[in-house]
C-alpha positions in Angstrom: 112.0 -122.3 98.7 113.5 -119.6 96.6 111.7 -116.9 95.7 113.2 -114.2 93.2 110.0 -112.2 93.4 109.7 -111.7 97.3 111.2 -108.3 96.8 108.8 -107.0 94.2 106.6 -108.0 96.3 107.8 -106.7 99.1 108.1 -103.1 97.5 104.3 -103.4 95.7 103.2 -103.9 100.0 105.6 -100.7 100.9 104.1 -99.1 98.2 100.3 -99.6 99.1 100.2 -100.1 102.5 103.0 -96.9 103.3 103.1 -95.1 100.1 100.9 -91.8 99.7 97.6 -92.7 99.6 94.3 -91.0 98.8 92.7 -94.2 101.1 94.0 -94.6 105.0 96.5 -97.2 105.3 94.3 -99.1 107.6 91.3 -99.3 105.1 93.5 -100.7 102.8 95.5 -103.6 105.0 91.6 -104.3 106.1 90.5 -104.2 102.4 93.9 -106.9 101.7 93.0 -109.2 104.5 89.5 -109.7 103.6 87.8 -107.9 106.4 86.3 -104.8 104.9 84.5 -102.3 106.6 80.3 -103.7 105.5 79.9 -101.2 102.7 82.8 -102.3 101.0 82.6 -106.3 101.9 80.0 -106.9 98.7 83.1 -105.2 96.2 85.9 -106.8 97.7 84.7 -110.5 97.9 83.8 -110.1 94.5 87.5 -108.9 93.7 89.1 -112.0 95.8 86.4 -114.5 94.3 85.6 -113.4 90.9 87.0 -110.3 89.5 85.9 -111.2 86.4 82.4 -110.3 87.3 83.1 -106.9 89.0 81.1 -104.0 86.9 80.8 -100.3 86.8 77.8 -100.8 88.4 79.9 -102.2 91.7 81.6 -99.2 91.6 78.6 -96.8 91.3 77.4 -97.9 94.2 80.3 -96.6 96.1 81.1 -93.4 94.5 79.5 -91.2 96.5 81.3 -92.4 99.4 84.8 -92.7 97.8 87.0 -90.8 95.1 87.9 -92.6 92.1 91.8 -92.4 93.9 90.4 -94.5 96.6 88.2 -97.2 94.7 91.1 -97.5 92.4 93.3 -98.1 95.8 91.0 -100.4 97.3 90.4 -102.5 94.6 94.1 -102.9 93.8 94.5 -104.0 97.7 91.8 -106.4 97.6 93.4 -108.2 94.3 97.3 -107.8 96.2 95.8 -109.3 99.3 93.4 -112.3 97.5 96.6 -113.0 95.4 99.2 -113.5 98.7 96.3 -115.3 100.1 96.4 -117.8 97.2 100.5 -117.6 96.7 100.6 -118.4 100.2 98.2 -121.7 99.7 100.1 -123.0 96.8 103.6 -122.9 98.7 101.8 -124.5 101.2 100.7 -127.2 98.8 103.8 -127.7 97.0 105.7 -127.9 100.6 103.2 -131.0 101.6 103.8 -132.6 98.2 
């Protein structure tokens, strides 16, 4: 299957995962493939299961720990990972069909 977007794709993954980051790169691959480090698991299965829902008060919790750089980091690799994840299960679907 074609897929015109693979390279912005591609360059969003160099970006986060090998770009210069305010968040280790590891962190944030573990944030993308769903297995965060426990004081972060609560916010980032929120973010792959309903981001809607996500408040400052989610984020509060964690500021102490991390800077606003690094929540802002984290939270874009849980959505970039949750939405490969579900990219990944469509082309699956649409190659069974």
């Amino acid at each position: 299957m074609d897929d015109r977007f693979e390279p912005l794709r591609q360059a969003t993954a160099a970006a986060l995962f090998g770009g210069s980051t305010a968040t280790a790169p590891e962190l944030l691959q573990a944030v993308a493939r769903g297995t965060p480090p426990p004081e972060l698991a609560p916010l980032v299965q929120k973010i792959r299961a309903r981001a809607y829902t996500v408040t400052d008060k989610d984020l509060d919790a964690l500021r102490g720990r991390f800077t606003e750089d690094q929540l802002f980091e984290i939270i874009v690799a849980a959505a970039y990972g949750a939405s490969e994840e579900r990219l990944g299960a469509g082309r699956r679907a649409l190659e069974q069909a």
